[in-house]
C-alpha positions as CSV (number, residue, x, y, z in Angstrom):
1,X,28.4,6.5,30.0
2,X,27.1,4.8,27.4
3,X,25.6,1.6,27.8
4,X,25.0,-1.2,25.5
5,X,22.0,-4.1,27.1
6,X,21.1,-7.4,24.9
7,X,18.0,-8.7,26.2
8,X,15.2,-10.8,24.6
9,X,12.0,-9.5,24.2
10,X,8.6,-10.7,23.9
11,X,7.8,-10.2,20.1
12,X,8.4,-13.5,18.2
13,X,10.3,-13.0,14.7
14,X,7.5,-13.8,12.1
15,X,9.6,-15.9,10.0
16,X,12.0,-17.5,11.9
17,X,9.9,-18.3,14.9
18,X,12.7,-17.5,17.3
19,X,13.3,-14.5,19.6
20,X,14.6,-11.2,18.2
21,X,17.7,-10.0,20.1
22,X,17.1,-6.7,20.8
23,X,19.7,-3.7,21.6
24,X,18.0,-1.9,24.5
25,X,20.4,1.2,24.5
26,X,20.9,3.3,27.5
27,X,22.6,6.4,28.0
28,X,20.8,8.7,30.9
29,X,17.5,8.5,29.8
30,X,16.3,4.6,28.5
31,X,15.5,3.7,24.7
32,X,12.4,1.7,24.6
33,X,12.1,-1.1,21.8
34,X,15.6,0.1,19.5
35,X,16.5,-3.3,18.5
36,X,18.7,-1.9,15.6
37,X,20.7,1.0,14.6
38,X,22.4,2.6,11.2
39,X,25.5,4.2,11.4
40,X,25.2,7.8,10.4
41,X,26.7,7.6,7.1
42,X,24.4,4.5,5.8
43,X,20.9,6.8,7.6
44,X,22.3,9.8,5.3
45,X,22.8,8.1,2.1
46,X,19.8,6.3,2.6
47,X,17.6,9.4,3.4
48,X,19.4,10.6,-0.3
49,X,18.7,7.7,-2.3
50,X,15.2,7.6,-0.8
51,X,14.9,11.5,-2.3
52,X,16.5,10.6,-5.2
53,X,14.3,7.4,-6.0
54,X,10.5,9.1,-5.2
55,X,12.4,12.3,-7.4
56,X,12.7,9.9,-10.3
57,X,9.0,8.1,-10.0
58,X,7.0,11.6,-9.4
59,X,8.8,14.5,-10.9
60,X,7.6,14.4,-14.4
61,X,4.0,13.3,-13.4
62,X,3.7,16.5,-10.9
63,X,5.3,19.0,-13.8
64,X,2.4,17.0,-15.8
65,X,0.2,17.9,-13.0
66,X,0.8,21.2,-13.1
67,X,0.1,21.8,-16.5
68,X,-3.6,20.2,-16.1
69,X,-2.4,16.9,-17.6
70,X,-4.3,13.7,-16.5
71,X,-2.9,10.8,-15.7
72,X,-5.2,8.0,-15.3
73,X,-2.7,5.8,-13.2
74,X,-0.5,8.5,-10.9
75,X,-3.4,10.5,-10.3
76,X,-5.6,7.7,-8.5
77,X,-2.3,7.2,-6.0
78,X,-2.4,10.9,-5.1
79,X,-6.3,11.6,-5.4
80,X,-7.9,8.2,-3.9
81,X,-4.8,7.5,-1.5
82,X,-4.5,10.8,0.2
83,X,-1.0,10.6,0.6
84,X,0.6,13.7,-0.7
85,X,3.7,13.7,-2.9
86,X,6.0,15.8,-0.2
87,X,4.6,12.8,2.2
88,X,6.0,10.2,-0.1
89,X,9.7,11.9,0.1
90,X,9.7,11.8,3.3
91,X,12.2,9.3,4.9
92,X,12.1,6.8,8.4
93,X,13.4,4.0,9.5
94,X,10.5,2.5,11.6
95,X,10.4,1.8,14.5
96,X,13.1,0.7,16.8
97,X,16.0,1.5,14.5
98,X,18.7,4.1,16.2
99,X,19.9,6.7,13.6
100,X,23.4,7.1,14.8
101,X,24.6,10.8,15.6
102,X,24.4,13.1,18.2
103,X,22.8,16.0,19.3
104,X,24.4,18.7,16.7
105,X,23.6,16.4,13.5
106,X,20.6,17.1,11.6
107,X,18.2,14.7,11.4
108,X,15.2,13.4,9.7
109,X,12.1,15.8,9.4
110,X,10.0,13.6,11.7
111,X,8.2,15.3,14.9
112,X,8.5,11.8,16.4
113,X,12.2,11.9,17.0
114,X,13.7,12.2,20.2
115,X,17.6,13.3,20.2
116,X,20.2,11.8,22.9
117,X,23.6,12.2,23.0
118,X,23.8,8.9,20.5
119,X,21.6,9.0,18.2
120,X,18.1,10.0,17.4
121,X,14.9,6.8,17.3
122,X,11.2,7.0,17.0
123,X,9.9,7.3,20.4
124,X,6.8,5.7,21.2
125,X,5.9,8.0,23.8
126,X,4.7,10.3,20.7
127,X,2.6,7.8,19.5
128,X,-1.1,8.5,19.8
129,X,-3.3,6.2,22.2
130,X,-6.1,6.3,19.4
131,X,-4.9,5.0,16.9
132,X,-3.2,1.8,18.5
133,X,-6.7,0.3,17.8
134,X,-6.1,0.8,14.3
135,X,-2.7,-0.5,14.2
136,X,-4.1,-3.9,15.6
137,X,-6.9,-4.1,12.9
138,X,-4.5,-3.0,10.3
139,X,-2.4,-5.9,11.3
140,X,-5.2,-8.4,11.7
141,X,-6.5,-7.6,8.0
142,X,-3.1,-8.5,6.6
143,X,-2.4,-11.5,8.4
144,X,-5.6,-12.3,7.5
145,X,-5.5,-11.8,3.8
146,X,-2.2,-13.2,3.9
147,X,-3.3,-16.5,5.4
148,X,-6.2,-16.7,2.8
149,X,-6.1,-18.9,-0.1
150,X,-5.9,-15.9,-3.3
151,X,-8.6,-16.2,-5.8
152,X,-7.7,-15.4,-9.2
153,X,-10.2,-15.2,-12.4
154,X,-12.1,-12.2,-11.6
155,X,-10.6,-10.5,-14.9
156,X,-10.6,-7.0,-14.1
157,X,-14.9,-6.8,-14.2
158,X,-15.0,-4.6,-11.5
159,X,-13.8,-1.3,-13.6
160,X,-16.8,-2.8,-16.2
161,X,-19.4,-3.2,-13.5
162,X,-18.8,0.5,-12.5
163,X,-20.0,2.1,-15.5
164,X,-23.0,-0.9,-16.3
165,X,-26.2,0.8,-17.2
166,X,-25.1,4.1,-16.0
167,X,-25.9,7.8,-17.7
168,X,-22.5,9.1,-18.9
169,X,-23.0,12.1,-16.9
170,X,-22.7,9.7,-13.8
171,X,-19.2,7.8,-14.9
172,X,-15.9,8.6,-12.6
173,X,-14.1,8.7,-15.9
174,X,-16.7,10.3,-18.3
175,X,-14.4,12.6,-20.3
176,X,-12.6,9.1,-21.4
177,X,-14.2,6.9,-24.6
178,X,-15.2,3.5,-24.2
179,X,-14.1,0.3,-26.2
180,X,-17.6,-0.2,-27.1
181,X,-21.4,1.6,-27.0
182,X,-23.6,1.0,-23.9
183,X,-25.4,-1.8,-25.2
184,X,-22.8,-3.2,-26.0
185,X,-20.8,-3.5,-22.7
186,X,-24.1,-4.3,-20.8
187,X,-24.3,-7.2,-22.4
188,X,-20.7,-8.2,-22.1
189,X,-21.3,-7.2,-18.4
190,X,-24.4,-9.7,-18.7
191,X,-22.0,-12.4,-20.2
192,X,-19.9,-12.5,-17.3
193,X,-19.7,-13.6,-13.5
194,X,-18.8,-11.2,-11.1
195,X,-16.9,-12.4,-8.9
196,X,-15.4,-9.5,-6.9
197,X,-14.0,-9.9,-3.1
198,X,-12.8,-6.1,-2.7
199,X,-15.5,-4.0,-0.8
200,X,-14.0,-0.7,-2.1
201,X,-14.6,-1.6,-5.5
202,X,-17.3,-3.1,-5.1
203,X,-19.4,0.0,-3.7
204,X,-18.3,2.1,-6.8
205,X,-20.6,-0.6,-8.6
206,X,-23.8,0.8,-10.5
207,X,-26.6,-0.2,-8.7
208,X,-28.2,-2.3,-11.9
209,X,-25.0,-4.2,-10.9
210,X,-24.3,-4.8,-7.6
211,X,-27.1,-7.8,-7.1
212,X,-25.2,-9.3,-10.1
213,X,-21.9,-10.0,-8.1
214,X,-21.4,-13.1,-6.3
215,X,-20.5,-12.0,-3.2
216,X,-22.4,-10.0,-0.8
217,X,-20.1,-7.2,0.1
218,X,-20.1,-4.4,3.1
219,X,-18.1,-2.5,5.2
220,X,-18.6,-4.7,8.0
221,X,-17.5,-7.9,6.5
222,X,-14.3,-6.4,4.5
223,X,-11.9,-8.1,6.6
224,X,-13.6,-11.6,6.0
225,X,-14.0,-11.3,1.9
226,X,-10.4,-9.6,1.2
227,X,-7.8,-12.0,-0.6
228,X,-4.1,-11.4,-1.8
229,X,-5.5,-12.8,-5.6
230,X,-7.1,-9.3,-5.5
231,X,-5.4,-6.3,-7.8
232,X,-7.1,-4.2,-5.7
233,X,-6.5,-5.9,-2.7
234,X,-2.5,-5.8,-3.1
235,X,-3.0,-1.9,-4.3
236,X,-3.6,-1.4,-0.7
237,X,-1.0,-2.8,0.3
238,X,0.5,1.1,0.0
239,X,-2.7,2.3,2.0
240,X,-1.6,0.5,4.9
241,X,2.4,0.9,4.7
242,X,1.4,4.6,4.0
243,X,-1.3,5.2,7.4
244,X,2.0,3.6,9.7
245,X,4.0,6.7,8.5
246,X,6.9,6.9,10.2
247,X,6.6,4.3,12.1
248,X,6.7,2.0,9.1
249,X,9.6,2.1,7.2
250,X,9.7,4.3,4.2
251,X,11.3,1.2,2.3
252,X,8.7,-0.7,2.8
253,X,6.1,2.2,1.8
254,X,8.0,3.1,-1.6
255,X,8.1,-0.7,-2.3
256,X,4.3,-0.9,-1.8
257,X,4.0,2.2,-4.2
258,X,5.9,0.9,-6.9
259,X,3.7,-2.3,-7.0
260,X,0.4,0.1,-6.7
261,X,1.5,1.4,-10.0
262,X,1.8,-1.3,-11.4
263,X,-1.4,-2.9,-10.1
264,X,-3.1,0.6,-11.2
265,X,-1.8,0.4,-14.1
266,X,-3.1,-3.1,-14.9
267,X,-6.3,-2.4,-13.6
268,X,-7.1,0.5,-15.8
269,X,-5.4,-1.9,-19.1
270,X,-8.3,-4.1,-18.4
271,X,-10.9,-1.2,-18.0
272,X,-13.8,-0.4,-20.8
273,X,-12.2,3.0,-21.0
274,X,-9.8,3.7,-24.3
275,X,-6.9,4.9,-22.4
276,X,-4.3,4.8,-25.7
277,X,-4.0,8.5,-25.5
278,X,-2.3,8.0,-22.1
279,X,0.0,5.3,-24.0
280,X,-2.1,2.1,-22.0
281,X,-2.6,-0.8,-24.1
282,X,-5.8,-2.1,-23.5
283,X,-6.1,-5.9,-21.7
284,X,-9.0,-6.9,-24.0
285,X,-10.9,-9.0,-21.0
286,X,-13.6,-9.3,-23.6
287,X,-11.8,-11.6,-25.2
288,X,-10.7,-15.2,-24.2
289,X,-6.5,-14.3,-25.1
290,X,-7.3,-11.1,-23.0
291,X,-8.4,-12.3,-20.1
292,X,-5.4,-14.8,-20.0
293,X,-3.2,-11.8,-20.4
294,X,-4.9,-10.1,-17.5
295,X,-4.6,-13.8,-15.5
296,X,-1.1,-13.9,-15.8
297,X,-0.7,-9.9,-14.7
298,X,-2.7,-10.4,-11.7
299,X,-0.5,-13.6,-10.8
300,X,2.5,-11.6,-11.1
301,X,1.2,-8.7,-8.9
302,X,0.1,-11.3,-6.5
303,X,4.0,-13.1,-6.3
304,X,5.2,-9.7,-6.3
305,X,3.2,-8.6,-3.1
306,X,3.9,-11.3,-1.3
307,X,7.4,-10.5,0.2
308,X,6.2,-7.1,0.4
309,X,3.1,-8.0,2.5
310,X,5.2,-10.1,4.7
311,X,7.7,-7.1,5.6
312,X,4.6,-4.7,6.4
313,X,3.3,-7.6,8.8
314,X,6.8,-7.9,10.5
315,X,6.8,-4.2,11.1
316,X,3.3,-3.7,12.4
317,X,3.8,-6.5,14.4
318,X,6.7,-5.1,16.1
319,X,4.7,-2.5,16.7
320,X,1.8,-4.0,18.2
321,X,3.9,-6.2,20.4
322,X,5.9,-3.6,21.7
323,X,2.6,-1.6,22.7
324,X,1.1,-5.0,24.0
325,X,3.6,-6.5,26.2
């Protein structure tokens, strides 16, 4: 027999501040934490239009790939993320969501499935004890960056503070021109505060310019310095969609992908390299109209991360508080 509960459980809707009702669904053998379900034609033609939409953002970049091309955007997302294409085609739900079906139908790729006689749902039970931890900071470093006021007018001087005073041989990017000679830049580096909040960039600094920033970065006090105003910052926002893979929901990771291009993208505009070959426009932050420009592109990325931020909180916090209670 197949049984249908509504109960409420102990997780609080982020948003709305009221109680999720939750479908606990029963057959012989309980389903912990489904509080949703998709009818098996909308989980198939969403699993196709998932395909279908990483197909049309990575296809030509990996036939690129394969030729040797370099792409100074794409190749940061697969290279510095380590999420691999074939990953990022993957689909899932998340958690608690009841792909309707039965036992015969074929489902989604995902180890973490278990099959009943309705349906198939991630089961926690798969999930590994070590990495709750994780999940719990993960959550606590977005609810904290979310809560923080978002500083803005940094101007993209990390990517310049990277490459200040260093030999060529020693650049990330040295095969790529610069807008200007060494002495040059150093003394546009010189001109400038630094101002950066993001640990990760911040350690790729030369050393000539590390004592130069404002802030006193580390390892231990990234949670405390990150802020949504940061490029980099909202970047990761696909970092931590992808490490919940697939217990966080593959919409929510492509979404965080689209605006990591786009944050990438920006950030190497505003870069010292020349990167016109790769048909990127420079964002002259040397200049006082270029550093507006850059302003308003990091405001944007900052609106646009929001909403996206917000969903990846709701589902780790499911998550959490379903491990929790």
């Amino acid at each position: 027999m197949f049984i249908v509960k509504l109960s409420k459980m102990d997780f609080i809707n982020p948003v709305k501040e009221s109680y999720i009702l939750c479908l606990m669904i029963s057959t012989e053998t309980e389903m912990p934490a489904v509080h949703s379900y998709l009818k098996k034609a909308d989980w198939k033609r969403q699993v196709q239009a998932h395909r279908n939409a990483v197909s049309g953002r990575i296809d030509r970049y990996l036939e690129l790939r394969q030729q040797h091309r370099k792409d100074p955007v794409m190749d940061f997302l697969f290279e510095y993320y380590a999420f691999r294409p074939s990953h990022l085609r993957r689909w899932s739900p998340g958690f608690g969501v009841l792909l309707r079906g039965d036992k015969t139908d074929t489902y989604p790729d995902l180890s973490e499935l278990s099959v009943h006689e309705k349906g198939a749902y991630l089961d926690p039970d798969f999930f590994p004890d070590k990495r709750k931890r994780s999940i719990r900071w993960m959550l606590g470093l977005l609810e904290q960056s979310q809560r923080k006021k978002p500083s803005f007018g940094c101007f993209g001087m990390h990517e310049w503070a990277m490459v200040y005073k260093k030999e060529n041989k020693h650049i990330r990017h040295s095969g790529i021109p610069l807008h200007m000679d060494k002495k040059e830049l150093a003394e546009f580096v010189e001109s400038r505060p630094l101002v950066c909040t993001h640990f990760d960039a911040f350690r790729f600094f030369s050393e000539p310019a590390k004592p130069l920033n404002k802030h006193e970065l580390s390892r231990d006090s990234f949670t405390d310095t990150e802020q949504a105003g940061c490029i980099h910052t909202n970047m990761d926002l696909y970092k931590w969609a992808f490490k919940g893979f697939p217990w966080i929901s593959s919409r929510v990771i492509l979404e965080a992908f689209d605006l990591a291009v786009e944050a990438r993208t920006v950030d190497m505009k505003a870069s010292p390299y020349d990167l016109r070959e790769y048909s990127l426009e420079p964002i002259r932050v040397e200049t006082e109209e270029g550093r507006m420009e850059y302003l308003e592109a990091q405001k944007a990325i900052y609106e646009r991360s929001k909403p996206i931020r917000e969903r990846l909180i709701e589902e780790y916090r499911h998550l959490n508080n379903f491990f929790e209670s």
